[in-house]
C-alpha angles and dihedrals in degrees: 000000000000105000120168121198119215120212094204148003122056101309117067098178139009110199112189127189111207098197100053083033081232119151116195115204119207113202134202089248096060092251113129110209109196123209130197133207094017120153122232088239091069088046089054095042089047082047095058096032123129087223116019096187091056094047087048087053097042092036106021132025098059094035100059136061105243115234142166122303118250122250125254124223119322098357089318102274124097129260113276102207137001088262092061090045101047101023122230137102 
């Protein structure tokens, strides 16, 4: 799954998936806005943008429908033991 890190401004990572067309935005507040039907175009132009938040503002948030982030890895918390992360009795 295509993800881009940020250095600086208001979005750390954009995370797209391809398949489902869904772009998941990280922002510097911890909060994670999802968006449907979006076109990888708009993911690679956000990705090169001067100024991703305000390409998100101008392109994104009121173009596409809003939905549920996806989760990362296994349900999206850490293993609490060995045994969860490596499986076994």
């Amino acid at each position: 799954m295509p993800e881009k890190l940020f250095s600086g401004g208001r979005i750390r990572k954009a995370v797209y998936d391809p398949a489902s067309q869904q772009l998941d935005l990280h922002w510097d507040n911890k909060s994670v806005l999802a968006y449907k039907q979006v076109p990888g175009e708009v993911f690679r132009r956000l990705c090169s943008a001067p100024n991703p938040a305000t390409y998100w503002e101008d392109r994104i948030a009121e173009e596409y429908p809003k939905g549920q982030p996806m989760k990362s890895g296994a349900g999206g918390e850490a293993p609490r033991d060995l045994k969860d992360l490596f499986g076994g009795d």
